[in-house]
N, C-alpha and C positions, 0 to 999 in steps of 0.2 A: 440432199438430192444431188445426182451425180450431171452432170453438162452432157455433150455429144461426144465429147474422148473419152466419158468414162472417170475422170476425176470428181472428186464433188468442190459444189460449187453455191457461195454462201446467197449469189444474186437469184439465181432458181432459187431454191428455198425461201429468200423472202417474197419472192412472186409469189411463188405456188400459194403460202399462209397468205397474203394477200389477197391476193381472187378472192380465196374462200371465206375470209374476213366480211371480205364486203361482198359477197355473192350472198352469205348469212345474212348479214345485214338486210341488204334485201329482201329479203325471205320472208324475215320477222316482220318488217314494217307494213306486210301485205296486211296481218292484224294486228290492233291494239291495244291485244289483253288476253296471254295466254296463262288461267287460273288468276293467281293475285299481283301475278309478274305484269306489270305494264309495257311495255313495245314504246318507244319513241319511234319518229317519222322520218324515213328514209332521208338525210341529208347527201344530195347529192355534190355538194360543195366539198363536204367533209370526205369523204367514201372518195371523191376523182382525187380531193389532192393527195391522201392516203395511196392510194393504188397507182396514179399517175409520177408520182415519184419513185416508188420503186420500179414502176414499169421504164422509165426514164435509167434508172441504173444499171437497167435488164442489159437494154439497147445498146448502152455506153460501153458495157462490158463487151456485148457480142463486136460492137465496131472493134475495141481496140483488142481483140483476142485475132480479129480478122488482119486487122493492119499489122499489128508489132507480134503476132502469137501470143500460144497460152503460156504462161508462165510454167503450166503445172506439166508439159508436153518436154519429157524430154526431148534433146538436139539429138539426134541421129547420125547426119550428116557427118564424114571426116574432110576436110580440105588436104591436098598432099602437095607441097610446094614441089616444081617440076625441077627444080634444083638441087631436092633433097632424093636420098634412097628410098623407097620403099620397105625399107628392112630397118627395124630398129626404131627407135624413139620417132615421131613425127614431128616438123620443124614446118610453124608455119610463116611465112615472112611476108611480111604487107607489102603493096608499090611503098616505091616513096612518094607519089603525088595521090591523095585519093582519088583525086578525077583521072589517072592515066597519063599525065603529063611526063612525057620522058622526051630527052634531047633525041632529037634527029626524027620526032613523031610528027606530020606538017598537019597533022586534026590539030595540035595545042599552040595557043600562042605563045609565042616565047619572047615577047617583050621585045 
């Protein structure tokens, strides 16, 4: 099954079989004997940690796809250093401080 960008994506799929694992489940245990086939009794211990751990991975994914993105989503984005030309190879150059710390800035301490 495919996520909300369109990639597929292996946490849906084991939800989706999941539900229906234990929504089946459910189903059959309504009776306890269909022809010579016997039905065991809804365990709901079994069936929530079954479904409750996948659904647990569901979540974990959709957080860190929200926080750090999806992996499967290409970068789009080009950054163009305002030092470099616009023509030709792009060059991208970091601060040298990651917090912004440059001499003569008075937001930084400088010791």
């Amino acid at each position: 099954m495919k996520d909300t960008t369109g990639y597929p994506s292996v946490t849906i799929t084991f939800l989706f079989v999941s539900f229906w694992i234990t929504t089946l489940a459910y189903v059959l245990s309504i009776v306890s004997k269909i022809g010579p086939v016997e039905i065991r009794p809804f365990d709901v211990g079994a069936c929530g940690a079954y479904f409750g751990i996948i659904f647990s991975a569901y979540i974990a994914r959709r957080y860190t796809d929200a926080r750090w993105g999806n992996p499967n989503v290409p970068v789009t984005a080009v950054v163009v250093s305002p030092q470099q030309p616009a023509v030709g190879p792009v060059v991208v150059t970091p601060p040298a401080d990651p917090l912004g710390a440059q001499p003569g800035n008075p937001n930084t301490n400088q010791g």
